[in-house]
LUMVEXNU-725176 format. One record per residue (C-alpha): residue in three letters; residue number from 1; x, y, z. Coordinates in nm, 2 decimals. Example, Ala and Ser with C-alpha at 12.3 -4.5 7.8 and 13.67 -1.06 7.14 Angstrom:
BEGIN
<ALA,1,<1.23,-0.45,0.78>>
<SER,2,<1.37,-0.11,0.71>>
END
This chain:
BEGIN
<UNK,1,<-1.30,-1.28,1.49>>
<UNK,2,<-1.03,-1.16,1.73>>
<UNK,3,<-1.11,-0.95,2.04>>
<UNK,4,<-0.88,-0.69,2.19>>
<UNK,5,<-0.84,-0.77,2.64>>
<UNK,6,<-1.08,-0.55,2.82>>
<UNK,7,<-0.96,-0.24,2.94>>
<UNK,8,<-0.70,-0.27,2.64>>
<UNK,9,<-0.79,0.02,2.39>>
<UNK,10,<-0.43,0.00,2.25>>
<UNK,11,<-0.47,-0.31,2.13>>
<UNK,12,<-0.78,-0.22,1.88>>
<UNK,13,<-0.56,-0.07,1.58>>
<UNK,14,<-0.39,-0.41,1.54>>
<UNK,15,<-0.70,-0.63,1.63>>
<UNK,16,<-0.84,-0.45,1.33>>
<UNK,17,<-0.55,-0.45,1.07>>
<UNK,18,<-0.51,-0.83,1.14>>
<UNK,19,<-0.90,-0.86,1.05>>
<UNK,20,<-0.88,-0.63,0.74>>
<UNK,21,<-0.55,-0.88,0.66>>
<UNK,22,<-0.76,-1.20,0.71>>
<UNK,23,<-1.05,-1.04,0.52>>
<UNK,24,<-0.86,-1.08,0.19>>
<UNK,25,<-0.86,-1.49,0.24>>
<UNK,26,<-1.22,-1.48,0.38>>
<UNK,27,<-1.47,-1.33,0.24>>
<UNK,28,<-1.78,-1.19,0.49>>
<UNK,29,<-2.01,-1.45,0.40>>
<UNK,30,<-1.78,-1.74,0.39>>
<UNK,31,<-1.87,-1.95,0.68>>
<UNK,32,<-1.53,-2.02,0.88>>
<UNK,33,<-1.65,-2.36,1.05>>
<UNK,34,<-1.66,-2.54,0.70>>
<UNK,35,<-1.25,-2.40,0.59>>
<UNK,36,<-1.06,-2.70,0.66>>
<UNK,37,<-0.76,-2.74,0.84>>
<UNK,38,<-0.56,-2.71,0.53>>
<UNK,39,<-0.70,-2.43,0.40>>
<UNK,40,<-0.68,-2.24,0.79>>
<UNK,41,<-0.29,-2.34,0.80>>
<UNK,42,<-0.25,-2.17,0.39>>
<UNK,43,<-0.39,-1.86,0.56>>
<UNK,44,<-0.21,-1.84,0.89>>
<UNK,45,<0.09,-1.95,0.67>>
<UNK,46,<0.02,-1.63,0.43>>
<UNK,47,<-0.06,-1.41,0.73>>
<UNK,48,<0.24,-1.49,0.91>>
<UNK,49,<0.50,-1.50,0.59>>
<UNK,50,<0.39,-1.15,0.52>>
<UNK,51,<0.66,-0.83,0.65>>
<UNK,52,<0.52,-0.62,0.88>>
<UNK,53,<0.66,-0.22,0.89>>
<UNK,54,<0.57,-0.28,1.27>>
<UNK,55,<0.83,-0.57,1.28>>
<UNK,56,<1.06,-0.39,1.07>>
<UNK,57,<1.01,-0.55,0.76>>
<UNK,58,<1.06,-0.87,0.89>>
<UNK,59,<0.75,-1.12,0.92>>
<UNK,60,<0.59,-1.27,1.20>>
<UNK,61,<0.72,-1.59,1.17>>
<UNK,62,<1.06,-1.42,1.22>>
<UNK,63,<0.99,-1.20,1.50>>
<UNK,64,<0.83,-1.46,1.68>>
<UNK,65,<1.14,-1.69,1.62>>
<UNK,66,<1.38,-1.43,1.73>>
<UNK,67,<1.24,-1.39,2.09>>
<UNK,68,<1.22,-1.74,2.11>>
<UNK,69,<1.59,-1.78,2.06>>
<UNK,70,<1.64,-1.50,2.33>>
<UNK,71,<1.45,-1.74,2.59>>
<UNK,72,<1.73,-1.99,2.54>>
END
């Protein structure tokens, strides 16, 4: 499960959508200790492959590499 910060109410819409997201890969009763590390990277691959209307269509994975190029 992910947690929003304390103090952070903002941050509960997308705490939520993310679980609802991660929900589709892993059912309620599926017990996340036993999900290898292959299977955990197939998901975080899916999650993060996936556009995002908050991004502007673009996906995770492409947001996140943008800013890093703006560190440089």
């Amino acid at each position: 499960a992910w947690f929003c910060d304390p103090q952070a109410p903002w941050q509960k819409g997308s705490v939520e959508n993310l679980n609802k997201r991660a929900r589709r890969y892993l059912p309620r009763d599926a017990p996340v200790a036993a999900l290898s590390n292959r299977d955990m990277k197939s998901i975080c691959d899916r999650l993060n492959g996936t556009p995002r209307k908050c991004l502007g269509w673009r996906t995770p994975t492409e947001a996140f590499s943008e800013e890093l190029m703006k560190l440089r």
